[in-house]
C-alpha positions as CSV (number, residue, x, y, z in Angstrom):
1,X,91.9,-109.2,56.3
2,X,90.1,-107.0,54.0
3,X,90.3,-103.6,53.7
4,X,88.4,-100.8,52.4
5,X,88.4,-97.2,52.2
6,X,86.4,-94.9,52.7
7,X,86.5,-91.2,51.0
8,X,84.6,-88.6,52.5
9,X,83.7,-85.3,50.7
10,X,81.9,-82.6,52.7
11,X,79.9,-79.7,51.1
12,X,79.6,-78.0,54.2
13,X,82.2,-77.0,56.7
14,X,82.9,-79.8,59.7
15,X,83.4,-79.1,63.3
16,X,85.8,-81.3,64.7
17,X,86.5,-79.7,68.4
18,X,90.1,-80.2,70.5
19,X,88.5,-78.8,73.8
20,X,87.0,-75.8,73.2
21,X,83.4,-74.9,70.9
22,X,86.2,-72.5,69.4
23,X,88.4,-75.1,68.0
24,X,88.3,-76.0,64.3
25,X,90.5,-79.5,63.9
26,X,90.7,-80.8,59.9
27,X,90.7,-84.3,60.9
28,X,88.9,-86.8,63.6
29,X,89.9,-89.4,65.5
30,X,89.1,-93.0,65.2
31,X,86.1,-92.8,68.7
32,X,84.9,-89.9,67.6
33,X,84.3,-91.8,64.3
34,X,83.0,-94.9,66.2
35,X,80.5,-93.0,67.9
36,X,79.0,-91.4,64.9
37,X,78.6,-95.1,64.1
38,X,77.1,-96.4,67.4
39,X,74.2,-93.5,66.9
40,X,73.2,-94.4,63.8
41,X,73.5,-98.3,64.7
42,X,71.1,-97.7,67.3
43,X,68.3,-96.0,65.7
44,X,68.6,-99.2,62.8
45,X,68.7,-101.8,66.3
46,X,71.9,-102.6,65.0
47,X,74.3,-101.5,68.1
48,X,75.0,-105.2,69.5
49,X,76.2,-106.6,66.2
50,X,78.3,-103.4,65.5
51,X,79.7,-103.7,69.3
52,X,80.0,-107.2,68.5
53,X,81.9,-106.8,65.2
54,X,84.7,-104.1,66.8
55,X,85.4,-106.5,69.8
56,X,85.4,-109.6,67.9
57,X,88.1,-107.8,65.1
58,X,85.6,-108.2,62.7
59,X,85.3,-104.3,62.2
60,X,88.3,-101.9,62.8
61,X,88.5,-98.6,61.6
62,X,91.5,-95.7,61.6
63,X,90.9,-92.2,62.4
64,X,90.0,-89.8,59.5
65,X,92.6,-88.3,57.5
66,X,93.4,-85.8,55.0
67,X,92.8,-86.3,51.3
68,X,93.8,-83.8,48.1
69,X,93.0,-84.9,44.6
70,X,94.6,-88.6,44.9
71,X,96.2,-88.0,47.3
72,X,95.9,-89.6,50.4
73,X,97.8,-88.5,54.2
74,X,98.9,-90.5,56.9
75,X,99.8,-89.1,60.2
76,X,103.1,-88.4,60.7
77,X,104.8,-90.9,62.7
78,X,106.6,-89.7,65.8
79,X,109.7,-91.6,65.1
80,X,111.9,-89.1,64.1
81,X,113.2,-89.5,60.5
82,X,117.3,-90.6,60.1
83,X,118.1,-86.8,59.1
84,X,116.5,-85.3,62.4
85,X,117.3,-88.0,64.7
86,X,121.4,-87.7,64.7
87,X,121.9,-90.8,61.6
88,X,122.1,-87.8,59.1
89,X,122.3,-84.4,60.0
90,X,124.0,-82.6,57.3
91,X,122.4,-80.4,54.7
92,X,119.1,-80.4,56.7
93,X,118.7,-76.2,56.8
94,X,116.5,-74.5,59.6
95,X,113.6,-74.2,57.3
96,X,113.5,-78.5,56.3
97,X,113.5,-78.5,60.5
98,X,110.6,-76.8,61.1
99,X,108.7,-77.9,58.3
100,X,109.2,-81.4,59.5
101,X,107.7,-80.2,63.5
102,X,104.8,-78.5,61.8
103,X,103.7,-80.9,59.4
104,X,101.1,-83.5,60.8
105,X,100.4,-85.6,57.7
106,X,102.8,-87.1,54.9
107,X,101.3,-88.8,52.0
108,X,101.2,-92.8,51.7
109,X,103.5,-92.5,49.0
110,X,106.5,-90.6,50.7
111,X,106.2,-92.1,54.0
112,X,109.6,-93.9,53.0
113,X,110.7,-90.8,52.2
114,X,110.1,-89.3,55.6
115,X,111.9,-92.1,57.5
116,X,114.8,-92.3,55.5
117,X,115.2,-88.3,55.7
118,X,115.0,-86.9,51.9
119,X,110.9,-86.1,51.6
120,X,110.8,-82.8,50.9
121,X,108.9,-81.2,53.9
122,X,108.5,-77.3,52.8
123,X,107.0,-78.6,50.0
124,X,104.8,-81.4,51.6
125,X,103.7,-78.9,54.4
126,X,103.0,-76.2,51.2
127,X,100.7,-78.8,49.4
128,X,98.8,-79.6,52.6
129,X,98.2,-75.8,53.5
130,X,97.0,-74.5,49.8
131,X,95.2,-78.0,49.0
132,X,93.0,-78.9,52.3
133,X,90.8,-76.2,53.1
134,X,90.8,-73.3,56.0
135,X,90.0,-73.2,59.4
136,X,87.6,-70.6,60.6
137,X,85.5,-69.0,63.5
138,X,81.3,-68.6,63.1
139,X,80.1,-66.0,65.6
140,X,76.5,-66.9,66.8
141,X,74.0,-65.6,69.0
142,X,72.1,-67.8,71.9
143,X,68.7,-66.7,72.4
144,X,67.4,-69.1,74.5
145,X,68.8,-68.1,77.4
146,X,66.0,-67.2,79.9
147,X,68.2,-65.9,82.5
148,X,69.8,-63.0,80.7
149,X,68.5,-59.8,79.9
150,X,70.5,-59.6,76.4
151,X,71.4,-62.1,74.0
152,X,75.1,-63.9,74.3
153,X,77.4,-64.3,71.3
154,X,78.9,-67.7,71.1
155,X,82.2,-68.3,68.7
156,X,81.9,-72.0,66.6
157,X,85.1,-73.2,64.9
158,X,84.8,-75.5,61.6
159,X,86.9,-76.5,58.5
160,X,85.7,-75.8,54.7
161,X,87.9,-78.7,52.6
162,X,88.9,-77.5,49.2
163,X,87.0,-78.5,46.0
164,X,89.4,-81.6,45.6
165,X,89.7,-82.6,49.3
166,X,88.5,-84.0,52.6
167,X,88.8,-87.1,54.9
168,X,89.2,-90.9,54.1
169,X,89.0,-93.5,56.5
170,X,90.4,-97.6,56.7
171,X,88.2,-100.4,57.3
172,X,88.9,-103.3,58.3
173,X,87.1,-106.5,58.2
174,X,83.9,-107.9,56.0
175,X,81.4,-106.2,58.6
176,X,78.7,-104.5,56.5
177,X,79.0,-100.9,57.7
178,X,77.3,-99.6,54.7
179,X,73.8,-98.8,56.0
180,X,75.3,-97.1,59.0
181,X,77.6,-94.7,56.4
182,X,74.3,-94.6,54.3
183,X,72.3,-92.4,57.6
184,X,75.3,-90.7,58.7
185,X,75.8,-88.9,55.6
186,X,72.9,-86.9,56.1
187,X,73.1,-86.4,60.0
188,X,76.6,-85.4,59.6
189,X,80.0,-86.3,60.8
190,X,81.2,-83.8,64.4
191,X,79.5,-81.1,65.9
192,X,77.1,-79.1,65.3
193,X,75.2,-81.1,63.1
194,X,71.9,-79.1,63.9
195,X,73.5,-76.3,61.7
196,X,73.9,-78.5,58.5
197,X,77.6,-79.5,59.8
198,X,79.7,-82.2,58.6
199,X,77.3,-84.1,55.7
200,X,79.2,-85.5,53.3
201,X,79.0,-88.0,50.3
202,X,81.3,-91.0,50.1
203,X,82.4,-93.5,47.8
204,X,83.7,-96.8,49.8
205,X,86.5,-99.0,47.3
206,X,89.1,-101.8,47.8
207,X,92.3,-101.2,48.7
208,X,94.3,-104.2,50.6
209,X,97.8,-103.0,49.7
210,X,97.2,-99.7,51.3
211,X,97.9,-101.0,55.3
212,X,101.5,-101.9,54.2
213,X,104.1,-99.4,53.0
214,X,107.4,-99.9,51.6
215,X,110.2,-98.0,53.3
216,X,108.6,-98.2,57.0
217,X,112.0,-99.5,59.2
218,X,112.2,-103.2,59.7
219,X,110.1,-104.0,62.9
220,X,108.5,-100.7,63.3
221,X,105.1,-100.8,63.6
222,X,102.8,-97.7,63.2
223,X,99.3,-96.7,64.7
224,X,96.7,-95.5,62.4
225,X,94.4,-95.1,64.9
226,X,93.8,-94.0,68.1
227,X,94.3,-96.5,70.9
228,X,94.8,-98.4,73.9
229,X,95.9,-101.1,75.4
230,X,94.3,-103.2,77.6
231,X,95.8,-103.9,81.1
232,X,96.9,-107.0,80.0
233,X,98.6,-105.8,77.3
234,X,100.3,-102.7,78.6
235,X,103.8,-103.3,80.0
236,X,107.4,-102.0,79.8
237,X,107.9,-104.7,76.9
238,X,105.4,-102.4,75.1
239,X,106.8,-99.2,75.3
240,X,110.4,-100.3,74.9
241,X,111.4,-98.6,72.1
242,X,108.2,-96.7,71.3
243,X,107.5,-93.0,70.3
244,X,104.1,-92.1,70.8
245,X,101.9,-89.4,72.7
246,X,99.2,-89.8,74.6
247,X,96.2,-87.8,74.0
248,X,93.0,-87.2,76.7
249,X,89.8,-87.8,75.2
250,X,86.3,-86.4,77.1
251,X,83.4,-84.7,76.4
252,X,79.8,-84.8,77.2
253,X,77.4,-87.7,76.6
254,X,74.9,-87.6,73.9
255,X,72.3,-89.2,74.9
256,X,68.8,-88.1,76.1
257,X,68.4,-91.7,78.3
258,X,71.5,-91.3,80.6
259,X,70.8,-89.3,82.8
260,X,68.5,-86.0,83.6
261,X,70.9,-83.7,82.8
262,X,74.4,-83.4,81.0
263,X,77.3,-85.6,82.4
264,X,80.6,-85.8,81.2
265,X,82.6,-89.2,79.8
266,X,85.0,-90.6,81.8
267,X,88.8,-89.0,81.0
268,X,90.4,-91.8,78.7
269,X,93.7,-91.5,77.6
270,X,95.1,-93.0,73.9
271,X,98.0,-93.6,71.9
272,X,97.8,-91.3,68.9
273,X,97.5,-91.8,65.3
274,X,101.4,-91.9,64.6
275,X,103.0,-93.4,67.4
276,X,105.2,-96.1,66.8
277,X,106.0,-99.0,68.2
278,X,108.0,-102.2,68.1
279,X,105.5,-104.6,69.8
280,X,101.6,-104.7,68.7
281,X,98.5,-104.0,71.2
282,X,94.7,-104.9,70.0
283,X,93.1,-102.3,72.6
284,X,89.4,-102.5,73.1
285,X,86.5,-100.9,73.2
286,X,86.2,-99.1,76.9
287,X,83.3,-98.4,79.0
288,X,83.5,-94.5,80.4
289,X,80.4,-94.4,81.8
290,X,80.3,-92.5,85.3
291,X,76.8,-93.2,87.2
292,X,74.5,-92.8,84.0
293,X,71.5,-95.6,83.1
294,X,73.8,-97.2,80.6
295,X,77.4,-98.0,79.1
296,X,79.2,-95.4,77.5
297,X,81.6,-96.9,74.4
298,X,85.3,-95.3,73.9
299,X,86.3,-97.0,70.7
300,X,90.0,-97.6,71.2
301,X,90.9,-100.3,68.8
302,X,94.6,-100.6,67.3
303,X,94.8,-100.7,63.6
304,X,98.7,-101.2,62.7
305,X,100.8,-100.3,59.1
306,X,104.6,-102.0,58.6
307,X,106.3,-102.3,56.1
């Protein structure tokens, strides 16, 4: 299947939330992507094919991750490498330990390296921290509340990338996703978008030997996006010999036609970009509508890399 990627540079911070207006996250998940997607699809009348495409396999996409110069990150799988999981414990010192707990993303490159215990982590986890970017808190003032007799300050998290970094994303598939990146780019990728958040240019390229990486234990599969099985597939087969985490996803749904006033997404829970597993799940895309005048789509398709 063909793959492309997709490199993302930002000129203006990106708010990528984890709960909380507050939060500041340097990377997005594979829905929150999606949905980005779906909006634009649907002011080109394009949001049947693009459903179409996803469900049919014809479209899959990762979440975003990190990029630095050439660069490019994968999340950390949850298996733990040979040197922290009792195989090889000598001559890992306190500082390699924590390194390897803090660090999220290893690049494509070492990700051998990280299962067979001698990537460097203090220095992986150094490049990551002086090359991305830095988090940071926006104070704000609302001053359209009628209510209130003074004005209320309000705290908004974002991440500025670095001059030589930001996020890439996988493709999947020959769907023609172009048009939709094309409209996105200016509306912005995350929240708060009415502030100038998240625009970005891109470059899209080629790149079919990236979903495969040497040094990835034999039968080990891992998840580069996030995902979830559907009842059919989930079963104690499945999770026999997995590491993963499960991650809630929710939030508010934007859109003006659902309902009269704001209702929250169903809770949905997903695999994580990282977990690891030794049987394969598709997933699907869910509906987490609760009572509104139309579907709600949780993009939770599973896009795999072996070795």
């Amino acid at each position: 299947m063909r793959t492309r990627l997709v490199k993302l540079s930002f000129a203006a911070p990106v708010h990528f939330g984890a709960g909380r207006l507050s939060d500041g996250e340097c990377a997005c998940s594979a829905d929150t992507l999606f949905s980005a997607l779906f909006i634009e699809a649907l002011g080109q009348d394009a949001s049947e094919d693009l459903l179409r495409a996803v469900r049919s396999g014809g479209f899959l996409i990762s979440d975003a991750f990190p990029w630095i110069g050439d660069t490019h990150y994968l999340p950390k799988p949850f298996a733990a490498p040979a040197s922290m999981g009792g195989e090889r414990v000598e001559g890992v010192d306190s500082a390699a330990k924590k390194a390897f707990k803090k660090l999220r993303y290893v690049p494509w490159d070492s990700y051998g390296s990280y299962f067979d215990g001698s990537l460097d982590a203090v220095e992986a986890l150094r490049a990551l921290r002086e090359g991305l970017g830095a988090g940071g808190v926006v104070s704000k003032v609302n001053l359209q509340r009628e209510d209130r007799d003074e004005a209320e300050p309000y705290h908004v998290g974002g991440f500025r990338f670095g001059e030589d970094a930001g996020l890439y994303f996988l493709a999947q598939g020959d769907y023609g996703f172009e048009p939709l990146l094309e409209t996105l780019s200016c509306s912005g990728l995350g929240g708060k978008r009415s502030s100038g958040y998240g625009r970005f240019e891109y470059e899209v390229r080629d790149c079919d030997g990236f979903i495969s990486c040497e040094g990835i234990p034999t039968g080990m599969r891992v998840l580069l996006s996030s995902a979830a099985p559907t009842a059919d597939e989930l079963s104690d087969e499945l999770l026999r010999g997995a590491s993963c985490s499960l991650v809630k996803r929710s939030g508010f749904v934007q859109s003006q036609n659902y309902a009269p006033m704001p209702l929250k997404k169903r809770d949905f829970f997903v695999f994580d970009a990282g977990s690891t597993f030794e049987m394969a799940f598709s997933g699907d895309v869910f509906d987490v509508s609760v009572g509104g005048a139309h579907p709600v789509w949780r993009y939770a398709k599973a896009m795999w890399m072996e070795g």
